[in-house]
C-alpha positions in Angstrom: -14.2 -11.2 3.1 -14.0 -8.1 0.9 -10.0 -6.0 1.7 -11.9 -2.9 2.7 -14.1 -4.8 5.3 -10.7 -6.2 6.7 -8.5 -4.3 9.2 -5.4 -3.1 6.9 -3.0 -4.2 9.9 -4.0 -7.8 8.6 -3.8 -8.0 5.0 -1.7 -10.2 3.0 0.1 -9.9 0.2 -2.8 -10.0 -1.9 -5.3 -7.9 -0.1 -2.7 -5.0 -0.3 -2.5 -6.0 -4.3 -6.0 -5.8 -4.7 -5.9 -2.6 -2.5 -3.4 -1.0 -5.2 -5.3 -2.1 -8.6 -8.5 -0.7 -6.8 -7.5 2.3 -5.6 -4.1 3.8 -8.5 -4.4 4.4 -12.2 -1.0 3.0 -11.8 -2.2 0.3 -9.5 -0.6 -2.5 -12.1 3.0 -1.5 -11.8 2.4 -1.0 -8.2 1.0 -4.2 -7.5 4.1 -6.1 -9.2 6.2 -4.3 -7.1 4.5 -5.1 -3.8 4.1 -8.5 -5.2 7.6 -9.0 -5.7 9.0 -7.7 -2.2 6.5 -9.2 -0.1 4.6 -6.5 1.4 1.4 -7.3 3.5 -0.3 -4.8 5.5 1.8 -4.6 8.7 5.0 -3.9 6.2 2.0 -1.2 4.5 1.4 0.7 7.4 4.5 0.5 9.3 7.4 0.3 6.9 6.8 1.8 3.6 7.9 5.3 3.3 8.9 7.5 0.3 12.1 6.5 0.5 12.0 2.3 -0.4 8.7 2.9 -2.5 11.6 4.9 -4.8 14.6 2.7 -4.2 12.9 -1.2 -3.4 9.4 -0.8 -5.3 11.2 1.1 -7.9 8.2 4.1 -8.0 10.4 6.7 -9.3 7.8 8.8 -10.3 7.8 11.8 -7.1 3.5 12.3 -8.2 2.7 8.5 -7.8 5.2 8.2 -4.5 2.9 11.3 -2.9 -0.1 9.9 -4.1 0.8 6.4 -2.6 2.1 8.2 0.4 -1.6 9.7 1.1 -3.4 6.8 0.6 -1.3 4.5 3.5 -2.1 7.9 5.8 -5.6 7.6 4.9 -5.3 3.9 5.8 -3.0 4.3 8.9 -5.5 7.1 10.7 -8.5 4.8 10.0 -6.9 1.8 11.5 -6.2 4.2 14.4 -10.0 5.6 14.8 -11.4 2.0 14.6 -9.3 0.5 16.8 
């Protein structure tokens, strides 16, 4: 099953990966990051914040935590409309 056919609440560790190299420029360095503190969609939606993605994922660039930042809203109101 294809990530974007899959509720985000549910992803694993690799679905979010996949998520990140399909959806940044910068989706690489993201995806190691992710990779390497074991975030799956419930930690996605529910934990990350702008905050750890600077200090744990080490994204220190502000432009790349906002743009991250939008996409989990995009993905957090569209779990909540198809629920």
């Amino acid at each position: 099953m294809e990530t974007a056919d899959k509720d985000p609440q549910t992803w694993s560790v690799d679905d979010v990966i996949q998520w990140s190299l399909s959806t940044f420029p910068f989706g690489q360095v993201l995806a190691q990051s992710l990779q390497d503190n074991d975030v799956d969609g419930d930690i996605l939606l529910n934990y990350i914040n702008d905050n750890n993605l600077k200090t744990d994922l080490s994204i220190k660039s502000l432009g790349q935590r906002v743009k991250i930042m939008e996409k989990i809203r995009e993905l957090r109101d569209s779990t909540c409309t198809s629920s």
